[in-house]
C-alpha positions in Angstrom: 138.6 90.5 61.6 135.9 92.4 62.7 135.9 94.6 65.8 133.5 95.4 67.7 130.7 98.3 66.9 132.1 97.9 63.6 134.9 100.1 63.9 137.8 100.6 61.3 140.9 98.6 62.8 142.5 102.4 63.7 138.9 103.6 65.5 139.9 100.4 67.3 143.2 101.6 68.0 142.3 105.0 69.2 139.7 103.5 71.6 141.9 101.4 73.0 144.3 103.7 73.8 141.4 106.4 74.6 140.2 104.4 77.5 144.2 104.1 79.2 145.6 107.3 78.1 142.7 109.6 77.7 144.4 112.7 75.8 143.8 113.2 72.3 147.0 114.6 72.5 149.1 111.5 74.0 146.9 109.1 71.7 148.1 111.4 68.1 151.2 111.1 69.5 151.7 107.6 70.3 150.0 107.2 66.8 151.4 109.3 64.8 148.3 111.0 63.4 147.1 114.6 64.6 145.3 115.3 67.4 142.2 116.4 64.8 142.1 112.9 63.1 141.8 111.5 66.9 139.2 113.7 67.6 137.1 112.7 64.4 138.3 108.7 65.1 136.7 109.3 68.7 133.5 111.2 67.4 132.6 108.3 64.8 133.4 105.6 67.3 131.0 107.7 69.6 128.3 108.0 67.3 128.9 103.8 66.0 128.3 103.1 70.2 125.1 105.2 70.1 126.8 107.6 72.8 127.1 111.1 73.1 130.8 111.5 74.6 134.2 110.1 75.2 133.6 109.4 78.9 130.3 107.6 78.1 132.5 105.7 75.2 135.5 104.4 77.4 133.0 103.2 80.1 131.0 100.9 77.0 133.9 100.2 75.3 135.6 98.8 78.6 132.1 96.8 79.5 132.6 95.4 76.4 136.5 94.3 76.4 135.3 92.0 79.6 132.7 90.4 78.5 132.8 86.8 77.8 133.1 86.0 74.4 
């Protein structure tokens, strides 16, 4: 499957749950990861969107998520 901005299926994950949780904190631990791997996750997602933060990130990735396929 491929996801979109080419992200790894857990940078999909952590997006996901960036955009309803918000917390790198609450995201590590719903995952089970630490909160450092969900900062990275969020930083390489960040630079794969072409934006500069996490705010700018959940805004895109939610534009995206309702576009018609």
């Amino acid at each position: 499957m491929t996801h979109p901005l080419n992200l790894t299926p857990r940078e999909f994950e952590v997006v996901n749950i960036l955009c309803a949780v918000g917390s790198n904190k609450l995201i590590a631990r719903q995952l089970g990861i630490s909160v450092y791997t969900v900062s990275t996750m969020i930083h390489r997602a960040c630079q794969k969107a072409g934006v500069n933060d996490r705010v700018t990130l959940a805004l895109k990735w939610d534009r995206m998520m309702r576009e018609p396929q």
